[in-house]
C-alpha positions as CSV (number, residue, x, y, z in Angstrom):
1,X,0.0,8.7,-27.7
2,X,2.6,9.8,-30.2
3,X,4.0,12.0,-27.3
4,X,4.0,9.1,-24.8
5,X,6.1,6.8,-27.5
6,X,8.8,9.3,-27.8
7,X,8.9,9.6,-24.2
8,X,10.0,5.6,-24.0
9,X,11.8,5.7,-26.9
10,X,14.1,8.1,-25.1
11,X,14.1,6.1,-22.0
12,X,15.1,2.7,-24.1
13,X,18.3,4.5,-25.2
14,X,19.3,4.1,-21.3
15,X,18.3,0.7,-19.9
16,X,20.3,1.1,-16.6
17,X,18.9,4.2,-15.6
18,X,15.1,5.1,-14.5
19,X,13.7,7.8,-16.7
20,X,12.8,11.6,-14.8
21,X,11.9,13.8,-17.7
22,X,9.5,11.7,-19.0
23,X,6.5,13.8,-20.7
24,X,3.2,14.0,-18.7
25,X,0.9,10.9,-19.7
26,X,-2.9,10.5,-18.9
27,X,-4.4,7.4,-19.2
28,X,-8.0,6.1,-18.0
29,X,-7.1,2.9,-16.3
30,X,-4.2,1.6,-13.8
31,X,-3.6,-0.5,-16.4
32,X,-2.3,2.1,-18.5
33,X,0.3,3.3,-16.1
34,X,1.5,-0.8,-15.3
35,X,1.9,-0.9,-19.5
36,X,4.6,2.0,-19.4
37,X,6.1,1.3,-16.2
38,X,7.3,-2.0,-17.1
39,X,8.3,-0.1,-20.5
40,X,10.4,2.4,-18.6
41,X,12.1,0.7,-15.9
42,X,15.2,-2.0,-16.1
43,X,14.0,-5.4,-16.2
44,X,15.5,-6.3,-13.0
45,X,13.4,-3.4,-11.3
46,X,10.3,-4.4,-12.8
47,X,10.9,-8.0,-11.5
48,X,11.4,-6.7,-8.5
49,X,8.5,-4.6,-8.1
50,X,6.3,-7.3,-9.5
51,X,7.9,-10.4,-7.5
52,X,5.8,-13.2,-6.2
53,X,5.9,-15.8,-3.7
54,X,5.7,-19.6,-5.4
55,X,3.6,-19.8,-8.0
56,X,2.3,-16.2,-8.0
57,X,-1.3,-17.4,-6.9
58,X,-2.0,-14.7,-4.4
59,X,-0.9,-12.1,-6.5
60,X,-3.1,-13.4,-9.1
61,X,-6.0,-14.1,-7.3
62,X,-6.2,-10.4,-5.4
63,X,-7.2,-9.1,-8.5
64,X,-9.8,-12.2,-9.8
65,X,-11.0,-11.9,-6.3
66,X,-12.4,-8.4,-7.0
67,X,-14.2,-9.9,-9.8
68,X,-16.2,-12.2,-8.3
69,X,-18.4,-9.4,-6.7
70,X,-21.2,-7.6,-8.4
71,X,-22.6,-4.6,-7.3
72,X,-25.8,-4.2,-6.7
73,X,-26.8,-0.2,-7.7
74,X,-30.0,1.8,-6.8
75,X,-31.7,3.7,-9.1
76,X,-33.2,6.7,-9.1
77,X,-31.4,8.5,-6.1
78,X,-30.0,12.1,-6.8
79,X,-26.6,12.0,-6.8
80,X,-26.0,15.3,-8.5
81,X,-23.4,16.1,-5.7
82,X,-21.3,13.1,-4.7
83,X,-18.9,13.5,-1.7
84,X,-16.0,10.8,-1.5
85,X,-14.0,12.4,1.5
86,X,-13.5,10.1,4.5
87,X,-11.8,10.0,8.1
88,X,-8.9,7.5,8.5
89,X,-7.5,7.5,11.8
90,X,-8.2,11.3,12.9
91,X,-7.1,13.0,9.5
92,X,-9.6,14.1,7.0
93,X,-9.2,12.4,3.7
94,X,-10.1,13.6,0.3
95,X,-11.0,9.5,-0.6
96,X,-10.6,6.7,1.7
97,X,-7.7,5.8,-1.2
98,X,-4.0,6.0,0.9
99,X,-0.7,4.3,-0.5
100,X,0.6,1.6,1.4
101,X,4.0,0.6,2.4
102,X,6.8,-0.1,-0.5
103,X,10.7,-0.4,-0.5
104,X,13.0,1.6,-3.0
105,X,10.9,3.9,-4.6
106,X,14.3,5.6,-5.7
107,X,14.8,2.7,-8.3
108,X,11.4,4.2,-10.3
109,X,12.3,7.4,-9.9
110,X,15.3,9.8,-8.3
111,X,13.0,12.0,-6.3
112,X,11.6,8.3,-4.7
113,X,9.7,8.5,-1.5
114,X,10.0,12.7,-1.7
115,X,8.2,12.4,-4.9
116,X,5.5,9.8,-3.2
117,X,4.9,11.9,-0.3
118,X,4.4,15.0,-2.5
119,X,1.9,13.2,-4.6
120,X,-0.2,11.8,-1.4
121,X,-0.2,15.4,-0.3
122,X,-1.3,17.0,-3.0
123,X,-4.4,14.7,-3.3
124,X,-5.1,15.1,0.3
125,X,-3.9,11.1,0.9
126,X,-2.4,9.5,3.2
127,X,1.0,7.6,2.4
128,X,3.0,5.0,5.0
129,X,6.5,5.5,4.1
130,X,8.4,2.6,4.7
131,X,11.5,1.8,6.8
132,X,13.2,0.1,3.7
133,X,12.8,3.9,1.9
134,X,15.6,5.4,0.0
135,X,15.1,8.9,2.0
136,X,15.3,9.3,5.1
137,X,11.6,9.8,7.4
138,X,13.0,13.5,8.5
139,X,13.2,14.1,4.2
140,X,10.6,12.7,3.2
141,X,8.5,14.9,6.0
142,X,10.4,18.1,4.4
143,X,9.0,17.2,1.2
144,X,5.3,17.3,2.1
145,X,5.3,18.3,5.4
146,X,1.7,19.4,4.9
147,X,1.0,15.3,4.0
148,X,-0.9,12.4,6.2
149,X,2.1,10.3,6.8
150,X,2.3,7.7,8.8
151,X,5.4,5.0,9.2
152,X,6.0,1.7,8.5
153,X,8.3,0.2,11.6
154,X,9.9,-2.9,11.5
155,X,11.5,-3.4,15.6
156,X,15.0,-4.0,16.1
157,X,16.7,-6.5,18.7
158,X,18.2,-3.7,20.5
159,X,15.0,-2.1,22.0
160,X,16.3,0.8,22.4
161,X,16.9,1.0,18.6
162,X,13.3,0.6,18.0
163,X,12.5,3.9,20.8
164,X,15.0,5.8,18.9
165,X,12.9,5.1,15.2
166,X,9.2,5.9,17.1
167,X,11.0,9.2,18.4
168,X,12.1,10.0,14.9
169,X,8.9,9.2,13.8
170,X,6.9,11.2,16.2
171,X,9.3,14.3,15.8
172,X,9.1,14.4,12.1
173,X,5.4,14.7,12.2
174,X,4.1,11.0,11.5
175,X,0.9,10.3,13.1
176,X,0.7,6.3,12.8
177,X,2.9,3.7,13.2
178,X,2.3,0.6,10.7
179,X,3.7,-2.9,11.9
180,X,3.8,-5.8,9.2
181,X,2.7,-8.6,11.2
182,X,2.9,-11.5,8.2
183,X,6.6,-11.4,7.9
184,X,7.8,-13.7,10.6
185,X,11.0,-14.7,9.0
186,X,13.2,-12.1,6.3
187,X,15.5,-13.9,4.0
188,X,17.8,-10.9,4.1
189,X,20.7,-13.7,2.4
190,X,18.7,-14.0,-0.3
191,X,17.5,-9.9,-0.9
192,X,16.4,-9.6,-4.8
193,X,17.3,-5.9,-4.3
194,X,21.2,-6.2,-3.5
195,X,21.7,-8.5,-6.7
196,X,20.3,-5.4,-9.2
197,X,22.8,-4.9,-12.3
198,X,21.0,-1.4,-13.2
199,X,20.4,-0.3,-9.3
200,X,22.8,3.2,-8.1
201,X,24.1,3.7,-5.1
202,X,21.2,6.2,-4.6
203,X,18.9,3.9,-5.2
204,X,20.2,1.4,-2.4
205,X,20.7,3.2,0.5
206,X,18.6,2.5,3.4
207,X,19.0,5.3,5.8
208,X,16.3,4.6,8.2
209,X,17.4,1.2,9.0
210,X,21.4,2.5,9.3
211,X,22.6,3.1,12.8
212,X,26.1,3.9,13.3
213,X,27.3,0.7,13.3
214,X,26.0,-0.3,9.5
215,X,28.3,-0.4,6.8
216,X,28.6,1.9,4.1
217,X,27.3,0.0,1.0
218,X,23.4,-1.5,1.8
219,X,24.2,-3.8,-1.1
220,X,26.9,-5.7,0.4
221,X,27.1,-8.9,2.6
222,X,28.3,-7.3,5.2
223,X,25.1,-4.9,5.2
224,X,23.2,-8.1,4.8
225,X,25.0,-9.6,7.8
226,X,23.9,-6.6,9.8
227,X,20.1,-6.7,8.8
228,X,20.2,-10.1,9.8
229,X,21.7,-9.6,13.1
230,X,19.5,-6.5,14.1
231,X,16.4,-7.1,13.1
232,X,13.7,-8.4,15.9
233,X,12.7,-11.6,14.1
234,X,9.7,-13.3,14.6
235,X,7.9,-10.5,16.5
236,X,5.2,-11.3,18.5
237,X,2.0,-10.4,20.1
238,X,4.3,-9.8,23.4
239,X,6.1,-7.0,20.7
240,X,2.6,-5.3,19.9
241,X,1.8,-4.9,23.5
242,X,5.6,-3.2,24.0
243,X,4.9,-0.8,21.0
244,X,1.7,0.2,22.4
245,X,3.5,0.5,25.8
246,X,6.1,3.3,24.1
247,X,4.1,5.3,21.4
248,X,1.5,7.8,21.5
249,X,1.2,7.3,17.9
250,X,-1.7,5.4,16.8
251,X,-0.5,1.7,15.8
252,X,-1.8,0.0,12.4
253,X,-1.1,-4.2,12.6
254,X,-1.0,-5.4,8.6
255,X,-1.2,-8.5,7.6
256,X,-3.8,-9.9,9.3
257,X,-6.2,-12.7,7.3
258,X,-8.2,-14.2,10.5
259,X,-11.2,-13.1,12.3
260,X,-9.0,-14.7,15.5
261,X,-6.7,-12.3,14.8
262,X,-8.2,-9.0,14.5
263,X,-9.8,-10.0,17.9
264,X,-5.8,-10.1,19.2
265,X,-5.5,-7.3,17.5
266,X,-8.4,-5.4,19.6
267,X,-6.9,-7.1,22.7
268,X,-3.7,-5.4,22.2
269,X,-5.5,-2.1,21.9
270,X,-4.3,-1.4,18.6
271,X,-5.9,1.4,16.2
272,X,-6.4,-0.2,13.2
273,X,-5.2,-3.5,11.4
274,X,-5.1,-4.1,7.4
275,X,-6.3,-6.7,5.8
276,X,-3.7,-7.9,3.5
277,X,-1.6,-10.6,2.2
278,X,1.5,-8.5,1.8
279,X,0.7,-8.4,-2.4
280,X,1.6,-11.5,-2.5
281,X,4.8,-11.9,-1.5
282,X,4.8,-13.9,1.3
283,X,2.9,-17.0,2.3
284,X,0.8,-18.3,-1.3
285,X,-2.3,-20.2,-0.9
286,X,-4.0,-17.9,1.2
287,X,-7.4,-15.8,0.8
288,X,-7.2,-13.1,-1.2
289,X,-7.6,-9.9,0.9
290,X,-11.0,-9.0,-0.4
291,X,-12.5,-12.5,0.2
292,X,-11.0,-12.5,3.9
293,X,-12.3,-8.6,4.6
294,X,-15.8,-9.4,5.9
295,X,-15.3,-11.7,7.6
296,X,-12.7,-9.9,9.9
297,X,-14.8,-7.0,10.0
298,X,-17.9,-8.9,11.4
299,X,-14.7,-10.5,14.7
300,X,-13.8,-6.6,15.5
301,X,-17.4,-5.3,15.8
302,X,-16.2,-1.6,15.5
303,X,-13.6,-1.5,17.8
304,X,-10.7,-0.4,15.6
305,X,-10.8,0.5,12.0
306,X,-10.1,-1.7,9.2
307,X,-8.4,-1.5,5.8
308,X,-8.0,-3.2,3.0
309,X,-4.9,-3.6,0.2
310,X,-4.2,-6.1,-2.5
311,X,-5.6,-6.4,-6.4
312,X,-6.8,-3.0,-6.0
313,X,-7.3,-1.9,-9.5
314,X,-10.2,0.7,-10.0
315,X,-12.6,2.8,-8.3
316,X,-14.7,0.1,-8.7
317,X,-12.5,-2.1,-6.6
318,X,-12.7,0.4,-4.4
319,X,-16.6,0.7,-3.7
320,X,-16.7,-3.1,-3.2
321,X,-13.9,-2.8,-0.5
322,X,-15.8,-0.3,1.3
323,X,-19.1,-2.2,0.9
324,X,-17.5,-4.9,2.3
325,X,-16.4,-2.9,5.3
326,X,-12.9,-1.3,5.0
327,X,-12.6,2.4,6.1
328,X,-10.1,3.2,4.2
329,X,-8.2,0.8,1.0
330,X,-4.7,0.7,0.1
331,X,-2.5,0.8,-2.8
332,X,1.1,-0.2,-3.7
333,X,2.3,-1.1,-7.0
334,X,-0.3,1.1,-8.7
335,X,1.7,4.4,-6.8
336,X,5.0,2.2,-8.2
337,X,3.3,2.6,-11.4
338,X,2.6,6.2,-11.4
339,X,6.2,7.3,-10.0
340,X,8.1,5.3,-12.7
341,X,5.5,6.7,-15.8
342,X,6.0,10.6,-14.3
343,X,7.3,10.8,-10.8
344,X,5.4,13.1,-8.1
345,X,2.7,13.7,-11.2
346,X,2.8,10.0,-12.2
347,X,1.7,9.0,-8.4
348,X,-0.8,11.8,-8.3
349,X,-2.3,10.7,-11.4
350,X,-3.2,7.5,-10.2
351,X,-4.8,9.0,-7.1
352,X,-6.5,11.3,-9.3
353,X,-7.6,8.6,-11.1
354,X,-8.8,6.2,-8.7
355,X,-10.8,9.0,-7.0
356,X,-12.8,10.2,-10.6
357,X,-13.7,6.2,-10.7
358,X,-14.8,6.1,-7.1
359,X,-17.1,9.0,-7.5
360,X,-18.8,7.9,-10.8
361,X,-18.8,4.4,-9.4
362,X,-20.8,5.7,-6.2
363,X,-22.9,8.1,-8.6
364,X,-23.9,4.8,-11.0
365,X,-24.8,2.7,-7.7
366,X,-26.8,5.8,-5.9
367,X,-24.5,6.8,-3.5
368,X,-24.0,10.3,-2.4
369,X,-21.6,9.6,0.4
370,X,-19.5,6.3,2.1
371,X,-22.1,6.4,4.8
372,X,-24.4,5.4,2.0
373,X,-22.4,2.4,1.1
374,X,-23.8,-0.6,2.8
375,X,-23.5,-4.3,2.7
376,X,-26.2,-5.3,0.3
377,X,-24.3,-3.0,-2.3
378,X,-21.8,-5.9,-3.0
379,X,-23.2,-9.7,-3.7
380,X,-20.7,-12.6,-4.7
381,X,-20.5,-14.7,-7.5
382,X,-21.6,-17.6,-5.4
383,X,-25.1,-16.1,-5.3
384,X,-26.2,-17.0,-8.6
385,X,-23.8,-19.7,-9.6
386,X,-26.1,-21.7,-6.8
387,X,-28.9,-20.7,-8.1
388,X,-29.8,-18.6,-4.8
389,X,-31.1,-15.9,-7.3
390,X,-34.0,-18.5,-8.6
391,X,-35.5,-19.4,-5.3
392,X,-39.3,-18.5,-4.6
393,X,-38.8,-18.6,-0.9
């Protein structure tokens, strides 16, 4: 502790700049590593990482949402040896734990997405590296080009804009495409990031959305102007259908909340969709993710794979998810977290972490593998609050 107070102290003496010598902390909840990274970084970059839509309800209510589901753990079960590996679209997994889709990782960190995509390869993760990263997709693949990476795309007017990102993609060894399907409308005029008194240069550069034509400085009106005019906005189920069209890549759809969409989204012939209200930061007042999970699960019938992101907070969280029938669940300020506390380390810390808690939490509820998680593992709140429980039916 003393070790990890001298470590901010040091980083307090420089408000404007994100600490990346900090010593190596270990901590036994995501908790921990939310404490010092709001510690460590600027208060504008905190904000920013943090930001909610309205009220902050969804945000809020991701992580309640968790709560309200008990487990329901057998006893007596040898679980001497617990296995937590998992398949997640073709690439064997260590845990089905894989860090979703976040912008400017440089402002937590100088090594940014590099350092991400190190830390998701060294704990045999996967990790979607956003079109709104500070590296480029070809350097963040020479970082950990043994990683499961997988890109998050976000289609340009010019189509054949779009063609030249998937070739990029595909060339520098991604093996998924990800498509945010809740973001109908950006409010690139109004862009929290281009405002940041304590953000470099460095830490604004958007190389994978800069085609010859952008301007030099991504925090400028004119780069604004140019977001605006050449990003595809809405996008459409016409637009899924296109991708599938030009990709071999498998294609992820997150965002989706209704059981009427994920049966779109197995229309479309997509691979898997994500269950996810973008952390909040979009539309508030809708379900949290875990509460709309099942019954999306239940519409699709198999026919692609699901995840799961939002309020995920513990191993724990994670059992439920996967009870409730995600294949794989997915994290993004947590990995924030982690890279601002201790870079590439910090991140694989938290992976680390999460996977320790998945395995004792499977071990405690007498499962030896995820093909032993089932249904009747997880029971809501609702159960006994009705009184359900009491019934001598």
């Amino acid at each position: 502790v003393q070790q990890l107070e001298a470590g901010s102290k040091s980083c307090a003496e420089d408000k404007m700049s994100t600490c990346c010598c900090a010593p190596r902390v270990s901590f036994s909840r995501l908790e921990d590593f939310r404490s010092l990274a709001k510690e460590r970084l600027p208060k504008d970059v905190w904000e920013y990482y943090d930001y909610s839509t309205d009220d902050g309800f969804v945000k809020q209510e991701n992580e309640r949402a968790f709560q309200r589901y008990r487990l329901m753990p057998r006893v007596l079960r040898d679980v001497s040896t617990v296995d937590t590996s998992a398949t997640v679209l073709g690439s064997r997994l260590d845990m089905p734990v894989a860090i979703g889709p976040t912008a400017f990782h440089s402002l937590a960190h100088p090594d940014g997405e590099k350092a991400t995509a190190t830390a998701a390869a060294a704990a045999n993760s996967a990790y979607v590296v956003s079109v709104f990263a500070n590296y480029s997709i070809e350097d963040v693949a020479r970082a950990a080009p043994d990683g499961v990476r997988w890109f998050y795309l976000i289609p340009q007017k010019d189509p054949s804009r779009t063609k030249e990102l998937l070739q990029r993609a595909e060339k520098a060894g991604y093996t998924a495409i990800s498509l945010t399907v809740d973001q109908p409308r950006f409010h690139f005029q109004h862009r929290p990031e281009s405002k940041m008194e304590s953000a470099s240069p460095e830490s604004m550069r958007l190389p994978n959305l800069s085609f010859d034509d952008a301007p030099a400085d991504a925090t400028s009106p004119e780069f604004t102007a140019y977001l605006r005019d050449n990003v595809k906005q809405p996008i459409t189920w016409d637009d899924v259908v296109w991708l599938r069209q030009n990709t071999q890549l498998k294609i992820i759809l997150k965002g989706i909340l209704t059981a009427e969409d994920g049966q779109e989204a197995v229309k479309a012939g997509v691979d898997a969709i994500c269950v996810s209200n973008h952390g909040g930061r979009q539309l508030d007042g809708v379900p949290a993710s875990i509460d709309a999970l099942p019954e999306i699960v239940r519409a699709v019938g198999g026919q692609l794979e699901v995840f799961v992101d939002g309020g995920v907070r513990s191993g724990t969280d994670v059992l439920k998810a996967l009870a409730l029938g995600a294949r794989c669940v997915f994290i993004g300020r947590p990995a924030l977290w982690g890279l601002a506390c201790n870079g590439a380390d910090g991140v694989r810390q938290v992976l680390q972490l999460l996977k320790e808690q998945l395995n004792l939490a499977m071990a405690r509820a007498g499962c030896t593998q995820l093909s032993d998680i089932k249904p009747s593992l997880v029971r809501h709140e609702s159960f006994y609050l009705t009184g359900q429980h009491c019934s001598t039916d």
